[in-house]
KEKE-808123 format. One record per residue (C-alpha): residue number from 1; chain; x, y, z. Coordinates in steps of 0.1 Angstrom, whole numbers. Layout:
<recs>
<rec i="NUM" ch="A" xx="X" yy="Y" zz="Z"/>
...
</recs>
This chain:
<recs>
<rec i="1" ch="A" xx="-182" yy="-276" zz="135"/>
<rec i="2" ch="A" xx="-184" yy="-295" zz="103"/>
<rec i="3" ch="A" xx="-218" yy="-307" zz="89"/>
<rec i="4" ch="A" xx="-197" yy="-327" zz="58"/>
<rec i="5" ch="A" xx="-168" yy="-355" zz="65"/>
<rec i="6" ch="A" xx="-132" yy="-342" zz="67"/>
<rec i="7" ch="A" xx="-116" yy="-375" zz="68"/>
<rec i="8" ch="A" xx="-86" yy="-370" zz="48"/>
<rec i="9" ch="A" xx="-82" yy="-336" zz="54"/>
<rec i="10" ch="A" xx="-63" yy="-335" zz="86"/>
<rec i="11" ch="A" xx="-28" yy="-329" zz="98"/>
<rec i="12" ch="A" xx="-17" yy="-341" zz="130"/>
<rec i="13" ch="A" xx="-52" yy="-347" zz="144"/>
<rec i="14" ch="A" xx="-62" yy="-312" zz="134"/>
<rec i="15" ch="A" xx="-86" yy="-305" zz="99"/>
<rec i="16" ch="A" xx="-65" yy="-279" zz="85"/>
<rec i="17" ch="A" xx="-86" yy="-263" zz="51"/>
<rec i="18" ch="A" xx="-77" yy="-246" zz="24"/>
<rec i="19" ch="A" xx="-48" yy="-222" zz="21"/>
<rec i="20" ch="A" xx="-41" yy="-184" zz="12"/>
<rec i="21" ch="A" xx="-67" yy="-176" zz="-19"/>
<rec i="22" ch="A" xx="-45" yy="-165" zz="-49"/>
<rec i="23" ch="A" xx="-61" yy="-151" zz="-83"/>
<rec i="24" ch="A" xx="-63" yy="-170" zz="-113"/>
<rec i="25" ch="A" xx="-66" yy="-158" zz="-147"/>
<rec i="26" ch="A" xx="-83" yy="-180" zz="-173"/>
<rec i="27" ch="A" xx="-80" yy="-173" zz="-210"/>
<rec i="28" ch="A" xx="-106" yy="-191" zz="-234"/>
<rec i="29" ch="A" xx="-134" yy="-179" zz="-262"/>
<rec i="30" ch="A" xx="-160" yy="-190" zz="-234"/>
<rec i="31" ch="A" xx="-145" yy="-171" zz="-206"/>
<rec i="32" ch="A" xx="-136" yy="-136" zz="-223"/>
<rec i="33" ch="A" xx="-152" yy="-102" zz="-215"/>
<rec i="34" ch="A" xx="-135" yy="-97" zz="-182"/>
<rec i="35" ch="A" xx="-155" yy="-113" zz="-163"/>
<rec i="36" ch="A" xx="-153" yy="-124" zz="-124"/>
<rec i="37" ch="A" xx="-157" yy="-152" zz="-104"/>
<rec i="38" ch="A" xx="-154" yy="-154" zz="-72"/>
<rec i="39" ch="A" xx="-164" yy="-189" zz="-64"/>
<rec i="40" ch="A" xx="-138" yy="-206" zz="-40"/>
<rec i="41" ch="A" xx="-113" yy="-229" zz="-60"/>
<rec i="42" ch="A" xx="-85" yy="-249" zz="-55"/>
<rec i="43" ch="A" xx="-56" yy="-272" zz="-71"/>
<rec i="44" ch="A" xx="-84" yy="-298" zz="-74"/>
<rec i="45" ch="A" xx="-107" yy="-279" zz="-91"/>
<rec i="46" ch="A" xx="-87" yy="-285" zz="-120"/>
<rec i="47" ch="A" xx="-93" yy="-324" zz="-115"/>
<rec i="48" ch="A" xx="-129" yy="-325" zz="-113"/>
<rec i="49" ch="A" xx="-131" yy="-301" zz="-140"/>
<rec i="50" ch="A" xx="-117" yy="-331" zz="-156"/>
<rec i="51" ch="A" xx="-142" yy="-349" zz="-140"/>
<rec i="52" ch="A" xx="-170" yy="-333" zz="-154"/>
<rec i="53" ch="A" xx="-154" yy="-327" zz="-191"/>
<rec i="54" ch="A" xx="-147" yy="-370" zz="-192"/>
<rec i="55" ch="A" xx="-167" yy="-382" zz="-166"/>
<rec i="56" ch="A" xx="-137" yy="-396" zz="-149"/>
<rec i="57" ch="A" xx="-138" yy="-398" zz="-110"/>
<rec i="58" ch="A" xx="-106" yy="-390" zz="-93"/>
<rec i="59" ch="A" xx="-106" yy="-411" zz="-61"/>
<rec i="60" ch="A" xx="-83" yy="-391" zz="-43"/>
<rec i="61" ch="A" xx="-104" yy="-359" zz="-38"/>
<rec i="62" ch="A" xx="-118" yy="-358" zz="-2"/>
<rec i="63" ch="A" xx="-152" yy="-350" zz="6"/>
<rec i="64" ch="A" xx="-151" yy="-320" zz="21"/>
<rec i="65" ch="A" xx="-133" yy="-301" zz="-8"/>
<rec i="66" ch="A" xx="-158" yy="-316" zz="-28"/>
<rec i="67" ch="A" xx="-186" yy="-295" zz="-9"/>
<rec i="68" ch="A" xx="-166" yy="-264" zz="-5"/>
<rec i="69" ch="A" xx="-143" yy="-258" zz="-39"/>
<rec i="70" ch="A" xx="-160" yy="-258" zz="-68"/>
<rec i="71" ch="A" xx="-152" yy="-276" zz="-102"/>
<rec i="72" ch="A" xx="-146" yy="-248" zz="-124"/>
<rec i="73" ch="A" xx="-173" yy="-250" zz="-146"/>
<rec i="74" ch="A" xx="-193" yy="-218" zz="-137"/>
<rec i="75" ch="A" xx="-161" yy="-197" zz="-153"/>
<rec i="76" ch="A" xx="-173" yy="-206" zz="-189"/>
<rec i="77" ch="A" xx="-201" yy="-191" zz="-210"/>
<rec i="78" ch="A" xx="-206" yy="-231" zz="-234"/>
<rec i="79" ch="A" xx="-239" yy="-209" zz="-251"/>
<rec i="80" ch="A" xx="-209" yy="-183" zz="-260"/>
<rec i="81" ch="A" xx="-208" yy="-191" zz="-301"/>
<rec i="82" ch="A" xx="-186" yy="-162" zz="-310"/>
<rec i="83" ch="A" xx="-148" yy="-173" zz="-307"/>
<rec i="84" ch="A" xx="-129" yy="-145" zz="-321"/>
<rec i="85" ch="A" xx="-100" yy="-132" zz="-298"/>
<rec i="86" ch="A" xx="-97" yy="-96" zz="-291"/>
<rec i="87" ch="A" xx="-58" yy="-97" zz="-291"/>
<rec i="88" ch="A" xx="-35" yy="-119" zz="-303"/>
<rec i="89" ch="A" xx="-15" yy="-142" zz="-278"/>
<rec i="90" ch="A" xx="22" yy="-135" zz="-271"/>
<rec i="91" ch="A" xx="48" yy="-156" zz="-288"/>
<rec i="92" ch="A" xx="65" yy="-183" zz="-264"/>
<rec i="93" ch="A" xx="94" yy="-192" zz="-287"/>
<rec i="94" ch="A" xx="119" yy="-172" zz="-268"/>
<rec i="95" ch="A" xx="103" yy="-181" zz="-232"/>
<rec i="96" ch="A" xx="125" yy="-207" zz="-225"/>
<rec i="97" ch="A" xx="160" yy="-184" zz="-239"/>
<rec i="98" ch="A" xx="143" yy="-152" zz="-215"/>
<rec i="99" ch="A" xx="139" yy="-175" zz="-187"/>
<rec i="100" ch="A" xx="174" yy="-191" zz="-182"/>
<rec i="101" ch="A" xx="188" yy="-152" zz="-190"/>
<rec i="102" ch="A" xx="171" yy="-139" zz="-163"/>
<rec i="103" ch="A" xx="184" yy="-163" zz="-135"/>
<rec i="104" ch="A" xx="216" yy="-146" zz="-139"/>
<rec i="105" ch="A" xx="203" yy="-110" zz="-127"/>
<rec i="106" ch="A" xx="209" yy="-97" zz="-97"/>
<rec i="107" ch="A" xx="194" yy="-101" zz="-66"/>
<rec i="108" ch="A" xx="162" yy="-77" zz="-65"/>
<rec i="109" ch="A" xx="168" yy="-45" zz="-42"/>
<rec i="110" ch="A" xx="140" yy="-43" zz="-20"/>
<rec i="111" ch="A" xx="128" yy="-6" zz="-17"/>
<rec i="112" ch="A" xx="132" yy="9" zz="18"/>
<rec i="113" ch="A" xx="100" yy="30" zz="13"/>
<rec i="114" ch="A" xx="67" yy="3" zz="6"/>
<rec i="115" ch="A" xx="30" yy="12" zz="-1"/>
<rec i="116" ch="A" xx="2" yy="-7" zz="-6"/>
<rec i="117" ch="A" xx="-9" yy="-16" zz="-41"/>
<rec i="118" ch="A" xx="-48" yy="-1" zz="-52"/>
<rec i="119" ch="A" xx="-72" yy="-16" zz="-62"/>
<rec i="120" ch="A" xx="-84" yy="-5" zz="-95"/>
<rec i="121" ch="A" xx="-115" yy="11" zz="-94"/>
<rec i="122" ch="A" xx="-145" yy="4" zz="-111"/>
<rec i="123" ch="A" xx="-174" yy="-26" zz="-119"/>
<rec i="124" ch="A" xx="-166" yy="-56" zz="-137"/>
<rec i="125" ch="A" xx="-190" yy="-85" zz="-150"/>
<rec i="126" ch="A" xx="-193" yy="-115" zz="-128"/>
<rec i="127" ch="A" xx="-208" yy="-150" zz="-130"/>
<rec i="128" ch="A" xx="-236" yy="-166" zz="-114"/>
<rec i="129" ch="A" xx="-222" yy="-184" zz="-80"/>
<rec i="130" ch="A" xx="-242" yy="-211" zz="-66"/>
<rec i="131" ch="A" xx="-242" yy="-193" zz="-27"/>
<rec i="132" ch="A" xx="-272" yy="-188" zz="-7"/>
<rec i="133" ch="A" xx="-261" yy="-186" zz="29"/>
<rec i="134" ch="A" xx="-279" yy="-170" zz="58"/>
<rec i="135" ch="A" xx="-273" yy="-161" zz="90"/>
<rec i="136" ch="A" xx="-302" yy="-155" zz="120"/>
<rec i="137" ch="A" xx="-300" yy="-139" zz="147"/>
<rec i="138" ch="A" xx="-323" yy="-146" zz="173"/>
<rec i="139" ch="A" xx="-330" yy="-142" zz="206"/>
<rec i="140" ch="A" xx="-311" yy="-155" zz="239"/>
<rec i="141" ch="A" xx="-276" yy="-152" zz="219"/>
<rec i="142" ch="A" xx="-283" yy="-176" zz="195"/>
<rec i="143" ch="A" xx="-274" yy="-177" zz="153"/>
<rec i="144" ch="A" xx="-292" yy="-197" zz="132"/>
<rec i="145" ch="A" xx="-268" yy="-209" zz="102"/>
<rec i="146" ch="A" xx="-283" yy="-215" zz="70"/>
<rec i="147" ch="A" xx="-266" yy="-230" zz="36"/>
<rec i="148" ch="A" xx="-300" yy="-234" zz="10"/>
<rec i="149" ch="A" xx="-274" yy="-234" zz="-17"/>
<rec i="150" ch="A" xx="-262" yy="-255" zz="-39"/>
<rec i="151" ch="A" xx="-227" yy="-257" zz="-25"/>
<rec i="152" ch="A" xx="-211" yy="-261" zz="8"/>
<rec i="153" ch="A" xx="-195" yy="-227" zz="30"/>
<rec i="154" ch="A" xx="-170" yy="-225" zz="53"/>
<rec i="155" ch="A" xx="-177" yy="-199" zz="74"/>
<rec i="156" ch="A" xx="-153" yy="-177" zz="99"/>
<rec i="157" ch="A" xx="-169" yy="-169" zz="132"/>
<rec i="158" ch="A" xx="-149" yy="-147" zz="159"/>
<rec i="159" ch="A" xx="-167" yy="-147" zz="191"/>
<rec i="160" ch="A" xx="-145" yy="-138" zz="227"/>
<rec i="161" ch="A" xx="-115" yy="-132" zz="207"/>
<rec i="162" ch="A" xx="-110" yy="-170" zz="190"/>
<rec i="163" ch="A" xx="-121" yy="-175" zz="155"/>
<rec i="164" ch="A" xx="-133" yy="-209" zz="145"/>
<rec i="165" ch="A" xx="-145" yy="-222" zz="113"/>
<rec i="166" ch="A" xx="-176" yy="-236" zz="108"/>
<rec i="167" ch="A" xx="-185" yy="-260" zz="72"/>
<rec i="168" ch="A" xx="-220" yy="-259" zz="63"/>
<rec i="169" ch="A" xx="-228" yy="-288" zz="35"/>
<rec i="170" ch="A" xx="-254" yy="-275" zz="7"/>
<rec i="171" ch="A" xx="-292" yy="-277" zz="24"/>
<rec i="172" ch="A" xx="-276" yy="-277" zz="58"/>
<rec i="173" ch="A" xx="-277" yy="-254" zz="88"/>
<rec i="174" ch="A" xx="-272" yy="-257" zz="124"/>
<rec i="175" ch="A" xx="-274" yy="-236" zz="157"/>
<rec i="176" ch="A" xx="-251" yy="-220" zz="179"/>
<rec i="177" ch="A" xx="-245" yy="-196" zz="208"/>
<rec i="178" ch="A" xx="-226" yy="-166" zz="206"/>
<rec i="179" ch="A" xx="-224" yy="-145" zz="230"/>
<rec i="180" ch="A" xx="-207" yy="-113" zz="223"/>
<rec i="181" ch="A" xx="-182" yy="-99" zz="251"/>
<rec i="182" ch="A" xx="-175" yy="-60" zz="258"/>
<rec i="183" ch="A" xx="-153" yy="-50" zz="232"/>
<rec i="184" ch="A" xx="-150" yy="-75" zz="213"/>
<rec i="185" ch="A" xx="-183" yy="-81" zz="185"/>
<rec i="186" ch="A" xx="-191" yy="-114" zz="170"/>
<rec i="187" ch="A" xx="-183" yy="-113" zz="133"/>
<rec i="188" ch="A" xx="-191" yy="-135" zz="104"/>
<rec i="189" ch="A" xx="-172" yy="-139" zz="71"/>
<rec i="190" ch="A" xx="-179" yy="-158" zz="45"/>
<rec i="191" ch="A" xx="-177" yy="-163" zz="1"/>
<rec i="192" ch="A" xx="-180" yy="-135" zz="-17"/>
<rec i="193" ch="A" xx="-183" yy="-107" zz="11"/>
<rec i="194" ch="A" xx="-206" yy="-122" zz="32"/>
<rec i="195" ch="A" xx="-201" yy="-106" zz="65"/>
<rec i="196" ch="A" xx="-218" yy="-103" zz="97"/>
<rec i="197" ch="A" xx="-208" yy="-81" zz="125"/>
<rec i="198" ch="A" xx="-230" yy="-78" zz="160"/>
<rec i="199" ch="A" xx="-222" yy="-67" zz="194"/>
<rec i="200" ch="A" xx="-249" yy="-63" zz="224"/>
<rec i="201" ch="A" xx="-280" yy="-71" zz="208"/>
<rec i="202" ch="A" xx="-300" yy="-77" zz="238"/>
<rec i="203" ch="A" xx="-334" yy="-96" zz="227"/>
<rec i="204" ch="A" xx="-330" yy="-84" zz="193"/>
<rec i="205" ch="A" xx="-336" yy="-107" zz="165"/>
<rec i="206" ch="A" xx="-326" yy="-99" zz="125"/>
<rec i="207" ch="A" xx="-329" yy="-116" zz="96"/>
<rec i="208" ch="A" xx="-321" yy="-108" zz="55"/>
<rec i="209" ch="A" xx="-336" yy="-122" zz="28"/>
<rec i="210" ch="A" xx="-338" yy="-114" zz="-14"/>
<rec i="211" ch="A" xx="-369" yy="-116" zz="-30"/>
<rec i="212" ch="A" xx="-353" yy="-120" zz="-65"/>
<rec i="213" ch="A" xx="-388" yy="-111" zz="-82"/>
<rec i="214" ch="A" xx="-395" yy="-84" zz="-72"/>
<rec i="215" ch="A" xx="-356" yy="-72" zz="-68"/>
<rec i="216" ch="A" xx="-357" yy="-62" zz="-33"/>
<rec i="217" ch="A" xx="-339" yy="-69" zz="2"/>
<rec i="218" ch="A" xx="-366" yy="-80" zz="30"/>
<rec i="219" ch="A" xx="-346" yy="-70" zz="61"/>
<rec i="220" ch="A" xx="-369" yy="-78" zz="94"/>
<rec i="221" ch="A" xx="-367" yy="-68" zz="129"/>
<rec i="222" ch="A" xx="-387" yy="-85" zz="158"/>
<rec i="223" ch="A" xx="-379" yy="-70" zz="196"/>
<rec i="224" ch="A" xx="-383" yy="-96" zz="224"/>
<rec i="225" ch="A" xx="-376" yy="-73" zz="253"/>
<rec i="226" ch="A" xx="-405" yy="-60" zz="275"/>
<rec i="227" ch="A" xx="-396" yy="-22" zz="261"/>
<rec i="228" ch="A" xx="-399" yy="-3" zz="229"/>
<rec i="229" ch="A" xx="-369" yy="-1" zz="207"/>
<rec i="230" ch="A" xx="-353" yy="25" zz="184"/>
<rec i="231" ch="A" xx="-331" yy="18" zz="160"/>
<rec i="232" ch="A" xx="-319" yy="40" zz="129"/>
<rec i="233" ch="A" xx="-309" yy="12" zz="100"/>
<rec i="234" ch="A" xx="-281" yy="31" zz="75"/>
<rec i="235" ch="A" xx="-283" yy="11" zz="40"/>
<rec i="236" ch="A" xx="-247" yy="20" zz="24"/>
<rec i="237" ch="A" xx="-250" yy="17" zz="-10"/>
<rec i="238" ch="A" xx="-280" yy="35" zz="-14"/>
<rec i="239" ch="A" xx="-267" yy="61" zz="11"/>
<rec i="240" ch="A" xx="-301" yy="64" zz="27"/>
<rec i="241" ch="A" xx="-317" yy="55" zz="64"/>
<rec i="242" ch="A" xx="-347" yy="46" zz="83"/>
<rec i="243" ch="A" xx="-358" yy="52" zz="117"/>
<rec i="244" ch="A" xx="-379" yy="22" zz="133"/>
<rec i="245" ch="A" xx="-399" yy="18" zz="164"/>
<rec i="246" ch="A" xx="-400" yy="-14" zz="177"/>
<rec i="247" ch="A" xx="-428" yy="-21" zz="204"/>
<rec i="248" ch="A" xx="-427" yy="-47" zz="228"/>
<rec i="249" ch="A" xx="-428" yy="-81" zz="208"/>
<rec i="250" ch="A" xx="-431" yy="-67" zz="171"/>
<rec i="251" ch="A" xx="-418" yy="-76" zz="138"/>
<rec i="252" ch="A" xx="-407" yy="-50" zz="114"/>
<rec i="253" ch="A" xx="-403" yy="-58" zz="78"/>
<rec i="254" ch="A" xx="-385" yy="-34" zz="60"/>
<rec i="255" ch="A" xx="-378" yy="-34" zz="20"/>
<rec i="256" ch="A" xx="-347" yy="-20" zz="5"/>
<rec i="257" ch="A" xx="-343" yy="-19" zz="-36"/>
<rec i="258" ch="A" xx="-319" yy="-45" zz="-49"/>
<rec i="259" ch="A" xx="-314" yy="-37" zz="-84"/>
<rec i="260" ch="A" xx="-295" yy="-3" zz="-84"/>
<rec i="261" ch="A" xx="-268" yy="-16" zz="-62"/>
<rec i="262" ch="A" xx="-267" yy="-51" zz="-84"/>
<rec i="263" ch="A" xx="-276" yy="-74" zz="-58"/>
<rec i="264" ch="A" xx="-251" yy="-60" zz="-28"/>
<rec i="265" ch="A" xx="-264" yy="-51" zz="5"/>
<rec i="266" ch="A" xx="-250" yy="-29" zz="32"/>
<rec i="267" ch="A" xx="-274" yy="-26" zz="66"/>
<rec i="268" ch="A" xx="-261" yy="-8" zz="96"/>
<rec i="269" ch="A" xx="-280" yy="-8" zz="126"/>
<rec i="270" ch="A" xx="-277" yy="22" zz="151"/>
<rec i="271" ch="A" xx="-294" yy="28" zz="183"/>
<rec i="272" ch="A" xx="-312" yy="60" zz="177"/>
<rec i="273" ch="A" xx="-307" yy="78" zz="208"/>
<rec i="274" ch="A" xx="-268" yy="70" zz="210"/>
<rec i="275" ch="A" xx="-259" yy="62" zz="172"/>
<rec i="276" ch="A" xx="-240" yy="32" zz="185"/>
<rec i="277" ch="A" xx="-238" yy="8" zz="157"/>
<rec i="278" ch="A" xx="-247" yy="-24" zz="172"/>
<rec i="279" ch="A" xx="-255" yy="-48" zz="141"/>
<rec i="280" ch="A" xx="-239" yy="-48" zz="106"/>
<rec i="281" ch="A" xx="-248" yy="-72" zz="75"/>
<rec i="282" ch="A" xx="-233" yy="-69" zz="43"/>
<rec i="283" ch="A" xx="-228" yy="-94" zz="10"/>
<rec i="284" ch="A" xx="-244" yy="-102" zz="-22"/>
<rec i="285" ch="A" xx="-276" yy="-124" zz="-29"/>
<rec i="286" ch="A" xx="-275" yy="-147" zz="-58"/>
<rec i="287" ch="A" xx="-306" yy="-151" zz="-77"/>
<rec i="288" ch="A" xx="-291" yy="-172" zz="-105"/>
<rec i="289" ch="A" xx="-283" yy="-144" zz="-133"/>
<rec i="290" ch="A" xx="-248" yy="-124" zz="-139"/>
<rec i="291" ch="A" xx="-242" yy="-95" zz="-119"/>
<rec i="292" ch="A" xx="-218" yy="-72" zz="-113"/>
<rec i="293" ch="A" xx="-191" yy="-71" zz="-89"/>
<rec i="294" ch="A" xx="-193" yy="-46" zz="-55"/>
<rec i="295" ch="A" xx="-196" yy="-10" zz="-65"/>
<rec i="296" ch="A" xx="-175" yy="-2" zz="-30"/>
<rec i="297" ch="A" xx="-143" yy="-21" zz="-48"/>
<rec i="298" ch="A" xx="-119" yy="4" zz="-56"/>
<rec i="299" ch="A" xx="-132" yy="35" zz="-40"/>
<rec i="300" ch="A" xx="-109" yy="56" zz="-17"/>
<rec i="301" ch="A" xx="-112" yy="55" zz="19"/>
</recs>
């Protein structure tokens, strides 16, 4: 499902998308600091980049990337006035004499015991991103996808074991079924963490906002079914729970503090007479302003 044209972007019939995401490292007196961004980019980012430095249009740059990939221009701080460089860049003189020396090593050896690289641990500064993506969950199996941002989302839905992706245009949304199966949850990824897990919800409905003035999640519960529910909601970062009663045909709203995990959210739900976990939401809401990146990056297991 695609609310944006993909002409151009198909192979054999078949819209194919971006590749693998690979970091990039950009050095410049607006983008020092060590800060973050984790907007989704691509080779012709650096084009419209371009684009919006010369006011050139590159003609060969499909719609769709245009919705999803951004133009690079939210990795720069243009108020930044101060231009010193903390370190001095490396000499490339002998790049070119080091290059064609190394094509005569050897063969690399590859070790016979692996492990995984770590992440370093810690917070790092990160930029504004333009994301504001919801998803639903109402009644009767159905999700309610909403993109009030100011750029487009693809978005990675596994429901019955096949994963599809689904391209929601900025302003756009759109309804679906999904019906989880035993086993096997419905689960959501999207930009920067945005995730979504659910399994049988039964005539559950749950929905997550950010009220950015007052720096607080507004997560709300409404129970369909003809019977009181229970559920225990487990917020991660904050390491603390609630037990709520839903009565037949009630909303809940619940608020959750914002600020002291900069902006990232965590909600488990749990059935309370069982504890099984039967809804899980996590992400980050932009409100426009640096933040932080997730305080969960880094930490052991």
């Amino acid at each position: 499902m695609c609310t944006v044209s993909t002409q151009g972007e198909s192979y054999n019939g078949i819209p194919v998308g971006l590749g693998p995401r690979v970091p990039a490292i950009v050095v410049s007196p607006w983008t020092k600091g060590g800060w973050v961004n984790s907007e989704v980019f691509d080779h012709t980012s650096v084009l419209r980049f371009l684009e919006a430095r010369f006011g050139v249009q590159c003609p060969t740059i499909t719609a769709w990337r245009r919705s999803v990939c951004g133009d690079l221009t939210s990795l720069f701080d243009f108020a930044q006035t101060d231009r010193k460089w903390e370190a001095n860049l490396p000499r490339t003189d002998t790049y070119l004499a080091e290059t064609r020396k190394s094509c005569a090593l050897p063969k690399p050896v590859v070790p016979t015991q692996q492990s995984l690289p770590k992440q370093e641990p810690g917070q790092r500064p990160a930029r504004a991103l333009p994301y504001s993506v919801h998803t639903d969950i109402l009644a009767g199996n159905t999700v309610h996808l909403i993109n009030d941002g100011s750029q487009g989302v693809v978005l990675r839905i596994r429901s019955g074991g096949v994963a599809r992706h689904y391209t929601l245009a900025a302003g756009q949304d759109f309804k679906l079924k999904l019906a989880p199966q035993k086993g096997q949850p419905v689960t959501v990824h999207g930009p920067n963490g945005f995730f979504r897990q659910w399994s049988e919800l039964g005539q559950l409905e749950c929905t997550v906002r950010h009220n950015a003035g007052q720096s607080q999640f507004v997560l709300v519960l409404c129970n369909h079914q003809k019977a009181a529910r229970v559920v225990r909601i487990v917020e991660g970062y904050g390491g603390t729970s609630r037990t709520v009663t839903l009565l037949p045909g009630a909303k809940v709203q619940t608020l959750w503090p914002a600020a002291q995990s900069d902006n990232w959210y965590d909600f488990t739900l749990l059935e309370a007479h069982n504890h099984r976990p039967v809804l899980h939401v996590a992400g980050h809401m932009e409100d426009g302003k640096p933040s932080r990146t997730d305080p969960y990056i880094g930490r052991g297991a």
